[in-house]
Structure formats: structure tokens, C-alpha cells
C-alpha positions as CSV (number, residue, x, y, z in Angstrom):
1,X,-46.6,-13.9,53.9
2,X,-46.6,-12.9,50.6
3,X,-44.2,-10.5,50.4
4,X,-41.5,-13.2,52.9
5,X,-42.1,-15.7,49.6
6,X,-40.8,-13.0,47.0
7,X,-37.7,-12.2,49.1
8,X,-37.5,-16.5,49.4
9,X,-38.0,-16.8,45.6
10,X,-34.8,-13.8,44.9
11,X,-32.7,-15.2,47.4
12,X,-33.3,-18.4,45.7
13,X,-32.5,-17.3,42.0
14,X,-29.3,-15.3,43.3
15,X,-28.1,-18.8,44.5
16,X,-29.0,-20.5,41.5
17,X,-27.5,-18.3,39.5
18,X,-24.3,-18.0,41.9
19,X,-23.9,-21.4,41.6
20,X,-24.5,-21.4,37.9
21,X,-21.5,-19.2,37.3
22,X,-18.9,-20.8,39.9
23,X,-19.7,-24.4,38.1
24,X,-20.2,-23.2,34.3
25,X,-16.3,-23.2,32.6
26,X,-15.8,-20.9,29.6
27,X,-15.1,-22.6,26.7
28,X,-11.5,-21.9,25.5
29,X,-9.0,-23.0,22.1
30,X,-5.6,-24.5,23.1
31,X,-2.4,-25.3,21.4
32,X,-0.2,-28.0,22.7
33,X,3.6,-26.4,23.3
34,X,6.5,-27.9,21.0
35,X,9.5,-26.8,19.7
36,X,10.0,-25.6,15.8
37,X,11.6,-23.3,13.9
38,X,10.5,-19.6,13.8
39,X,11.0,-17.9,10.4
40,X,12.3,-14.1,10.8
41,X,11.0,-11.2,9.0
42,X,10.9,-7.8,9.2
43,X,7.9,-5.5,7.9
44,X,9.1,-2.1,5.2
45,X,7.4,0.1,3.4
46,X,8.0,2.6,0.5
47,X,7.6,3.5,-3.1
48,X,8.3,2.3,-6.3
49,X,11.4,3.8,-8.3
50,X,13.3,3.4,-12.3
51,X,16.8,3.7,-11.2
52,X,18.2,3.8,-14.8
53,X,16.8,7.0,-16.4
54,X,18.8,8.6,-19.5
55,X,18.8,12.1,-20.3
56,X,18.8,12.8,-23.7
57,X,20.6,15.8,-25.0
58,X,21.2,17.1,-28.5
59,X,24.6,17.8,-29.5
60,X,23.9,20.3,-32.3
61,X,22.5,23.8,-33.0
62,X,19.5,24.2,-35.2
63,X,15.7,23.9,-36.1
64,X,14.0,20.9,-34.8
65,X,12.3,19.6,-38.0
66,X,10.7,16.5,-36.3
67,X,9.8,15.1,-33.1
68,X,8.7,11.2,-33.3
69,X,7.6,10.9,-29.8
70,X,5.5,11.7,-26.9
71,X,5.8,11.2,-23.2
72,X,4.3,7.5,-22.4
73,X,5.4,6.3,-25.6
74,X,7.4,2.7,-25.5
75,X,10.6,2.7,-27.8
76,X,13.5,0.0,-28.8
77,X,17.0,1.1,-29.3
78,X,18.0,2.9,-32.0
79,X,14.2,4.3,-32.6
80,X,14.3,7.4,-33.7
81,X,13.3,10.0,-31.3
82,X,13.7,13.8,-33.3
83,X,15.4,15.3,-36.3
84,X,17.3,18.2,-36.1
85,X,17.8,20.7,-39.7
86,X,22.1,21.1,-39.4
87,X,22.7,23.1,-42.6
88,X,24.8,25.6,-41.2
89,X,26.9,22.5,-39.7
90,X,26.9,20.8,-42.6
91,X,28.4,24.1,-44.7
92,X,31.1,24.3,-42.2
93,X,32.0,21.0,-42.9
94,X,32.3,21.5,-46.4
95,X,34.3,24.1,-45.8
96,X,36.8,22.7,-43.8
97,X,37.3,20.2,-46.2
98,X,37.9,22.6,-48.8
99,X,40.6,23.8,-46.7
100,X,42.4,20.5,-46.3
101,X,42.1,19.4,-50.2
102,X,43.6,23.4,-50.7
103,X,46.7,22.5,-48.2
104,X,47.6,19.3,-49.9
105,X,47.3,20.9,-53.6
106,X,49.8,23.5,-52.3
107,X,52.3,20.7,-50.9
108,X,51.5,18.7,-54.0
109,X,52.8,21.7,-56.1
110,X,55.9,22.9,-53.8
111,X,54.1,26.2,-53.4
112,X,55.5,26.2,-49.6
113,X,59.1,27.8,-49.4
114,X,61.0,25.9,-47.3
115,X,61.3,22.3,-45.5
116,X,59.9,23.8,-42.4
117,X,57.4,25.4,-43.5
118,X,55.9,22.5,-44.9
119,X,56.1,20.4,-41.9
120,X,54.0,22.8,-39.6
121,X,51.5,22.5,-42.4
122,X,51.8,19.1,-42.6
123,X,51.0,19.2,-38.8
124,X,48.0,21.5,-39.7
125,X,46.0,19.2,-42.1
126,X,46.6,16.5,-39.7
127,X,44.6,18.4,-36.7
128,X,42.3,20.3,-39.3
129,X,41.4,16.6,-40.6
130,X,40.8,14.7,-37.2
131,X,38.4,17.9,-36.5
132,X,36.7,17.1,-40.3
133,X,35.9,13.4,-38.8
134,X,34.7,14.7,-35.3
135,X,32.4,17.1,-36.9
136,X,31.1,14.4,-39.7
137,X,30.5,12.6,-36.9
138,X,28.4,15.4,-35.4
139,X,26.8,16.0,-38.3
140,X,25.1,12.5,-37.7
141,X,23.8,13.6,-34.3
142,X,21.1,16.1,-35.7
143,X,19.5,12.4,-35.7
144,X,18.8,12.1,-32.3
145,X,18.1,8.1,-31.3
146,X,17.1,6.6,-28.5
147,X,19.9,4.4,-27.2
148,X,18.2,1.7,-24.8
149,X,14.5,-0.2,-24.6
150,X,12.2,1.6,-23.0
151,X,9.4,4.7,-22.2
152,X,9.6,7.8,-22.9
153,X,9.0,10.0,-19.4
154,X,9.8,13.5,-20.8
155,X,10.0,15.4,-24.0
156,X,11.4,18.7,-24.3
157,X,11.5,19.2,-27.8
158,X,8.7,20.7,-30.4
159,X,9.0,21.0,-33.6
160,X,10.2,24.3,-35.3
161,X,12.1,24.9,-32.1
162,X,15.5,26.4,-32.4
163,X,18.0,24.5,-30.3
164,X,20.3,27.1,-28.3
165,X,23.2,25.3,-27.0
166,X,26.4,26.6,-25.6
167,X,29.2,27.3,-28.2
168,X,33.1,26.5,-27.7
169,X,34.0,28.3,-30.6
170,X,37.6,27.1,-32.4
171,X,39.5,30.0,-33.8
172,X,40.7,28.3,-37.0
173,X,43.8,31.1,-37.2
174,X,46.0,29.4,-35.0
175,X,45.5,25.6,-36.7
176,X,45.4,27.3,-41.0
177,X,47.7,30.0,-40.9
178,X,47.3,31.4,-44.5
179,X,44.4,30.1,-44.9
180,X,42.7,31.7,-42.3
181,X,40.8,33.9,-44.6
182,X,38.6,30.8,-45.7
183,X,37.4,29.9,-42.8
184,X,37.4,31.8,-39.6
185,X,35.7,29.4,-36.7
186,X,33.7,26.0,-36.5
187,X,31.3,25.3,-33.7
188,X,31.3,22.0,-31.1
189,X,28.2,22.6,-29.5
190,X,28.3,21.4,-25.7
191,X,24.9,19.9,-23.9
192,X,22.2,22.4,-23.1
193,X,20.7,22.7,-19.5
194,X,17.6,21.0,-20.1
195,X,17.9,17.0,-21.5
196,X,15.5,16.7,-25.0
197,X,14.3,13.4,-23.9
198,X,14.0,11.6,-20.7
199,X,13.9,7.8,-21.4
200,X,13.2,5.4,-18.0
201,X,14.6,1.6,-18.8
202,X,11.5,-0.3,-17.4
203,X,13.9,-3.5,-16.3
204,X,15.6,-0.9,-13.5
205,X,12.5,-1.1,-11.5
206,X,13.2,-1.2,-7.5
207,X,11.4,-1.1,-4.4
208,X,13.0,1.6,-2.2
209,X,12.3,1.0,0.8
210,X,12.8,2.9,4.5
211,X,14.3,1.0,7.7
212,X,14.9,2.7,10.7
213,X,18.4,2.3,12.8
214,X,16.8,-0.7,15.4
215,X,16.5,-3.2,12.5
216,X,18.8,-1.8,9.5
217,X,21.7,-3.9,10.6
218,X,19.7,-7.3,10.4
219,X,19.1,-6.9,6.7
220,X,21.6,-7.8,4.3
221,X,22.0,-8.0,0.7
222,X,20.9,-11.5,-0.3
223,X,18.4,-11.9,1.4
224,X,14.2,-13.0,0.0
225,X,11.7,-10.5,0.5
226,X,8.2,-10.7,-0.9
227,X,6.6,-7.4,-1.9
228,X,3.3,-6.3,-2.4
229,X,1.8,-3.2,-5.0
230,X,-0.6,-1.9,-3.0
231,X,-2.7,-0.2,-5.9
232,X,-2.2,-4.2,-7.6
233,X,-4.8,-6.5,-7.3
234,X,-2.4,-9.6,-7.7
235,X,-0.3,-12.0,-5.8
236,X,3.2,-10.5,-4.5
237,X,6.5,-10.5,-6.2
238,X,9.8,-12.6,-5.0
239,X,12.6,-10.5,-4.8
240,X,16.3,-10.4,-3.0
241,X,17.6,-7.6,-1.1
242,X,20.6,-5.5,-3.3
243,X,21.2,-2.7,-1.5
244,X,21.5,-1.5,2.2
245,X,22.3,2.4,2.6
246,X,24.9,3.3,5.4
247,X,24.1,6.8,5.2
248,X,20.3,8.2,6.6
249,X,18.2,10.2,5.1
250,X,15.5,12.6,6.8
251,X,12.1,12.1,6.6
252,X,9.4,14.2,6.5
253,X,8.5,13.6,10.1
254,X,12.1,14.6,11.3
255,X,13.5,11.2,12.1
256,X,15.7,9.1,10.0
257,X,15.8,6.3,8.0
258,X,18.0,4.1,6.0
259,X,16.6,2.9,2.1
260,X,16.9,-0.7,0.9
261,X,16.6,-1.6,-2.2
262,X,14.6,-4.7,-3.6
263,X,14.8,-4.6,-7.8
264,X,11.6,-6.0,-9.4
265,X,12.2,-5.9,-13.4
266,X,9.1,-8.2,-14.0
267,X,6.6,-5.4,-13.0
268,X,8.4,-2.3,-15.2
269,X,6.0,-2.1,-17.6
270,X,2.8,-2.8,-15.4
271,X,3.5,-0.1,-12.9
272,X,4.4,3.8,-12.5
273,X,6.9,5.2,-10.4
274,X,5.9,6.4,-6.8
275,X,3.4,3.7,-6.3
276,X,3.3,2.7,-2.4
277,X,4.6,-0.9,-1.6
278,X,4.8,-3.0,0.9
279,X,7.8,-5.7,2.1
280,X,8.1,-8.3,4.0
281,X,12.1,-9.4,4.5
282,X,13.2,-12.7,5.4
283,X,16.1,-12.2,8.1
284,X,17.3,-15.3,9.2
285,X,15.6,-19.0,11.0
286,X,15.6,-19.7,14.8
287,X,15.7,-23.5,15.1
288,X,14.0,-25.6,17.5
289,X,12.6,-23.1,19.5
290,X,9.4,-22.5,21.7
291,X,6.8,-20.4,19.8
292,X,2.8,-19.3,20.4
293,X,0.5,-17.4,18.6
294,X,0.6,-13.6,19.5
295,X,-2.9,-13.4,20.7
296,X,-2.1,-15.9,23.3
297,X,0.1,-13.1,25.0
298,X,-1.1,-10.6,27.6
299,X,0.8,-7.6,29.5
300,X,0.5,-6.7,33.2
301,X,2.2,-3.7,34.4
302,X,5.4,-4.1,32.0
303,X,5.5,-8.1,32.6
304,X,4.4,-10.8,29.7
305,X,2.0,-13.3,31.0
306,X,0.4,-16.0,29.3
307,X,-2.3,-18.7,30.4
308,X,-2.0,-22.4,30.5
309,X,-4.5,-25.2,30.6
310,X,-4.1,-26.7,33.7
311,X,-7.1,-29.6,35.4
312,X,-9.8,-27.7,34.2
313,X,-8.4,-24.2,35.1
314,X,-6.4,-21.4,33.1
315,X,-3.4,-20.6,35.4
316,X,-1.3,-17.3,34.6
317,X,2.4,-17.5,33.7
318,X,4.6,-15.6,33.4
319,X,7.2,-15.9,30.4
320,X,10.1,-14.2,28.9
321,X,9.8,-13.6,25.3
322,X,12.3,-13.4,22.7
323,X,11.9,-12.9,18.3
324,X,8.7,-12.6,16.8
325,X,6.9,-12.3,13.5
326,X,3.3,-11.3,12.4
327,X,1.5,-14.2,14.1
328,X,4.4,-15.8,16.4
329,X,6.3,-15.1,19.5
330,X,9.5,-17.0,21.0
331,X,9.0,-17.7,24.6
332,X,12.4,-17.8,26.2
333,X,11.5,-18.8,29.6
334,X,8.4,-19.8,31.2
335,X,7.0,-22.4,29.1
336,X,8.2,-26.3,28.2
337,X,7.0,-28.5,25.9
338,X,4.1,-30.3,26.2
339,X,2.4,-27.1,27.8
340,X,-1.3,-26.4,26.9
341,X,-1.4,-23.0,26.5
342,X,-4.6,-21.2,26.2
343,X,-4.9,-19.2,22.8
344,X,-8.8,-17.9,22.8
345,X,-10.9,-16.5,24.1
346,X,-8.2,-14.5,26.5
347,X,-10.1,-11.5,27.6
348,X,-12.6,-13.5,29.5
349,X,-11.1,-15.5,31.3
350,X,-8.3,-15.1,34.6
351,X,-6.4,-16.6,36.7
352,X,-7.7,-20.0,38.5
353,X,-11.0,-19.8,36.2
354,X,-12.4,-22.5,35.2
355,X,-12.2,-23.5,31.4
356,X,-13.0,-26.6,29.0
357,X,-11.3,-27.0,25.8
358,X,-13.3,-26.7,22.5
359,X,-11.2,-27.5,19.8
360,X,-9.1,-30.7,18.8
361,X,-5.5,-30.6,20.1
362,X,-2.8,-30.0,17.5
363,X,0.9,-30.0,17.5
């Protein structure tokens, strides 16, 4: 007797609780469908770059005698940047224009013997004298300067260095004639192979960014973009697409990629170059069309399925689905407006389950 009342009590408590489930709804959120405009964006990453970066070379031979400035070091145009010691240019100088004041006191005095010969010397002083003003104006380069706003990134240069640079030397013979034996050459020195100064202008500051061949043609140059530093604790930047490569490049991983660019010349002089960033691109508006939350969506062996309120039961649909953006999905087909569509909690509940909403209806 005993043991017939346990079996009665379990058999009793299975039914209860049977009944329990089949009559207790899950509680669930639901958004009431209506049509609206869906914002398109598309989601980059990449680094931070200084397009404009001049490369600083000296123009002279010599002993550097002073260098001003250090790597990190902010400068304005025309600060200057090194000193070189150009004595031996300087002496050439000198010397050429001891040549040209020597040719026009031989003209002066009619020491030339004939008509012709005075008029290829006449041609000589010219030449020899636009040299005499290239090289003064040479001379004035053993100041190197720094010719824009902006940091220094790389210095080269130490002081008591001697500055090697390639010669193109000028055999005077062919432009003095007689007076040869003054003077036999003068130096232009041509850039060396390594720049004295690397200066970064901190306004060319861009977000280079990598977008792979499904979406490249669906940005274009115009349009907003709002970026994020991701080693910056701060609200992100406004910016407008400049540049859309139609050449690849290869990553790392093998596949390619096509760089945007996205300048930013408010953050030059709070960031460094390399730093990771992340964009969000603003590709174009949809209007009037039917939109739900992404977590509303499920996926059933390669179908798109979502769940509408329906007389106290979720009921599976299936949709066709269109654009989307971080949160929000076009639905194409499947849905109308009006629709209560179910948007939480979707892994517990299924098809013809029953439901009650728990949230005030919006839209």
C-alpha cells in the first residue's frame, strides 16, 4: 500500500509538472515591424601613416660644425637644423671671382688681340659669372634649414662629421682659356645617399586603411567615415574618404587588399605613426525599408528564419534578407509592416511555443 501511494504521488508530480510547462509561456521582447531608413556602413581597419615626409640633404662638402636637433624635436620653417664649415667652398669662390675681375681688367685695357678674341671671352665671363652666383648661392646651403612645420623623425648628422658627397667636378680650361692656370676645377656637390634630416609634416596625417575586392567598389571619395585610435582613450574623429587604390597590394596572409585613405590632420601631433585604427565608412541610405535587429535573426540549414508574435505563440518565418549594418538587417521578403517580431530571448523558444511579451511596444 505504501509503496502503490509513492508511485501515485510521482505520477502525480510528473503531471503537475507536465502541465506546468505546456501552460507556462516564456517571456519574450518584441519590436513592432515599420519601415525606415537603414544607414550603410562598412567596417576597415589599419594603421596610422604621415604622408608628407621631407628628406633633408646637404648640398655641400665639409665638417659639420653644428647640429641643432634631435629626433622628436618640433621645428617651424626656416629653424635652423645644422651648420656646415664651407671654407674650401668659400676659397673657390673667391677665386673665381678673381678670375672674372682679371678678364674684365684685360678687356678694359685692350690686352686681347683681336675682335674675336674678345668676344669668346666676353662669352667666358658671362658663364664663369652665372657659375659665381650659383655657387654664392651654395655657399648659403652649408646652413641647412628646415623648410616646413613640423618633427624631426631622423637625424643623420653629428657634429665633427665630414660630409662625403658625390663630386661633378667642372674643368675650368674649357670655360678660362688663358687663365686656366688660376684656377683649375670648382665643385657642385650632388645629394648624398643617406637624407641629413627626415622631417614628418604632422597635418599629412592619414588613416590607411585595407578593403578587400567584395566591398572596395562601394566606397568612394567623399564619403564620412568616423575613426577610432585604438591606443586613444577619446571620442572618434570625423573624417571624409580621399583616396581609393585601384591597384592591390599583398598582405601578409597571401590575399589582397585595396588601401583607402581617410586624412586626419587634427590628431598629428597627439599620435605616432603605425598606431592600429579602426573605421567605420558611411556608404550610402536605403529609404523606407523593412529593418530588425540582428539578434532577431536565426539560420536553418542555409535558410534565414525569424520568429513572429502571433496569439500568444512565436511562429517561424522565413525571410529573405537584404543590406545590413552592425545592429540591423533589411528583410526583403517575408515580413510586412505591422509584424511583431520576436527579438529576445531567441534560443529558448521554437516554433508554435507559447510566449508573452515583457516589454512596452515601440515603433
Amino acid at each position: 500500500m505504501k509503496r502503490l501511494l509513492i508511485i501515485v504521488l510521482i505520477l502525480t508530480a510528473i503531471g503537475i509538472t507536465v502541465f506546468y510547462q505546456s501552460n507556462n509561456a516564456i517571456l519574450v521582447k518584441v519590436e513592432k515591424i515599420s519601415k525606415k531608413d537603414l544607414n550603410l556602413t562598412i567596417n576597415l581597419s589599419g594603421n596610422l601613416s604621415f604622408l608628407r615626409k621631407i628628406e633633408i640633404y646637404p648640398k655641400i662638402s665639409g665638417v659639420v660644425k653644428e647640429v641643432r636637433v634631435k629626433p622628436g624635436d618640433k621645428v617651424k620653417k626656416g629653424d635652423i637644423l645644422a651648420i656646415i664649415d664651407a671654407e674650401d667652398l668659400k676659397k673657390q669662390i673667391e677665386q673665381i671671382k678673381n678670375i672674372i675681375d682679371l678678364a674684365k681688367i684685360s678687356i678694359a685695357f685692350g690686352t686681347l688681340n683681336s675682335q674675336s678674341e674678345f668676344k669668346i671671352t666676353s662669352d667666358q665671363i658671362k658663364t664663369l659669372e652665372s657659375y659665381y652666383e650659383s655657387l654664392k648661392k651654395l655657399y648659403e646651403e652649408r646652413i641647412i634649414k628646415s623648410p616646413i612645420n613640423g618633427f624631426i623623425a631622423k637625424v643623420n648628422l653629428s657634429p665633427n662629421e665630414t660630409v662625403q658627397i658625390s663630386q661633378n667636378n667642372l674643368n675650368l680650361n674649357n670655360l678660362v682659356g688663358n687663365f686656366s692656370s688660376l684656377l683649375n676645377m670648382f665643385n657642385l656637390a650632388l645629394p648624398q645617399n643617406n637624407p641629413a634630416f627626415i622631417i614628418i609634416d604632422p597635418t599629412s596625417l592619414n588613416a590607411t586603411l585595407k578593403v578587400d575586392e567584395n566591398n572596395v567598389l562601394k566606397i568612394r571619395e567623399g564619403q564620412k567615415a568616423i575613426i577610432t585610435v585604438d591606443a586613444l582613450d577619446q571620442n572618434p574623429w570625423e573624417g571624409k574618404v580621399t583616396y581609393v587604390s585601384k591597384i592591390p597590394s599583398l598582405n601578409k596572409d597571401g590575399t589582397y587588399a585595396y588601401e583607402v585613405y581617410i586624412p586626419i590632420p587634427q590628431l598629428g601631433e597627439k599620435v605616432v605613426e603605425g598606431m592600429t585604427i579602426s573605421a567605420i565608412i558611411n556608404i550610402g541610405v536605403k529609404k523606407d525599408v523593412i529593418t530588425i535587429p540582428l539578434s532577431a535573426i536565426t539560420f536553418k540549414e542555409g535558410k534565414t528564419y525569424v520568429y513572429v508574435y502571433e496569439n500568444g505563440k512565436a511562429q517561424e518565418r522565413e525571410v529573405v534578407i537584404g543590406d545590413m549594418t552592425l545592429d540591423e538587417i533589411e528583410i526583403k521578403e517575408g515580413l510586412k509592416e505591422g509584424d511583431l517580431i520576436i527579438t529576445s530571448p531567441i534560443d529558448k523558444i521554437a516554433n508554435n511555443k507559447k510566449v508573452k511579451i515583457d516589454n512596452e511596444i515601440k515603433r
